[in-house]
C-alpha positions in Angstrom: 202.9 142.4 256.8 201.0 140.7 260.2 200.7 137.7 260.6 198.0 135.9 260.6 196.7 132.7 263.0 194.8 131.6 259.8 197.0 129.3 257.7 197.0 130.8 253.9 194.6 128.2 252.2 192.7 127.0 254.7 190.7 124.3 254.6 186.7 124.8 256.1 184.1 122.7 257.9 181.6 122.8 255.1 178.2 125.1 256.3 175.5 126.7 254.1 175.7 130.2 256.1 179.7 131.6 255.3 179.5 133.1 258.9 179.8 129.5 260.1 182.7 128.4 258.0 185.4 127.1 260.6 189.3 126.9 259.2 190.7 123.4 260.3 193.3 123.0 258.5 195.7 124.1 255.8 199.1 125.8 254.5 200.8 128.4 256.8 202.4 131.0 254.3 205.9 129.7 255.5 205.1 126.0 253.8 203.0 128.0 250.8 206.1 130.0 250.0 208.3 126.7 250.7 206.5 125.1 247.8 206.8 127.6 245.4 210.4 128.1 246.4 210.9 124.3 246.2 208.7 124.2 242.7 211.3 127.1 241.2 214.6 125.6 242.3 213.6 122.3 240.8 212.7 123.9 237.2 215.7 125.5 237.0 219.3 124.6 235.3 220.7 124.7 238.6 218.5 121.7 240.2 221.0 119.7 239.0 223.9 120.8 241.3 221.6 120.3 244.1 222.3 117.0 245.8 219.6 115.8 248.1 215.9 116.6 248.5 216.8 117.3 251.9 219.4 119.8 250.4 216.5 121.2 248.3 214.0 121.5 251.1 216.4 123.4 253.2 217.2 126.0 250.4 213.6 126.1 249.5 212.9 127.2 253.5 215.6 129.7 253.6 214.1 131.5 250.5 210.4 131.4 252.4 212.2 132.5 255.4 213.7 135.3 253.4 210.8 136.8 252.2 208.4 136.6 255.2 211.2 138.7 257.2 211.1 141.2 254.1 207.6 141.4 254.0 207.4 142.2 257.4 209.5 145.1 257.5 
């Protein structure tokens, strides 16, 4: 998978013609897939055992980590 400069929802300069839309802002796919990651671990049994959010956040960027590389291949 390439990718891309464009961050995965972007946010645009509001225009009338969709030609002119700008991205300014937004998610790259490695703090997308972060989230989800993050969302999934704390819904689980296992969020429990977990002990800091900085813990959390780490696993949740080794999982987003883990499936950009696949995805790439």
């Amino acid at each position: 998978m390439k990718q891309s400069i464009y961050p995965t929802y972007k946010i645009v300069k509001n225009s009338s013609c969709l030609e002119d839309r700008i991205p300014v802002g937004g998610l790259t796919k490695r703090e997308y897939f972060a989230g989800e990651a993050m969302q999934g671990l704390i819904s689980s049994d296992d969020y429990l055992e977990i002990s800091s959010a900085k813990e959390l956040a780490k696993i949740a960027v080794s999982h987003a980590d883990a499936l950009i590389e696949e995805l790439a291949k």
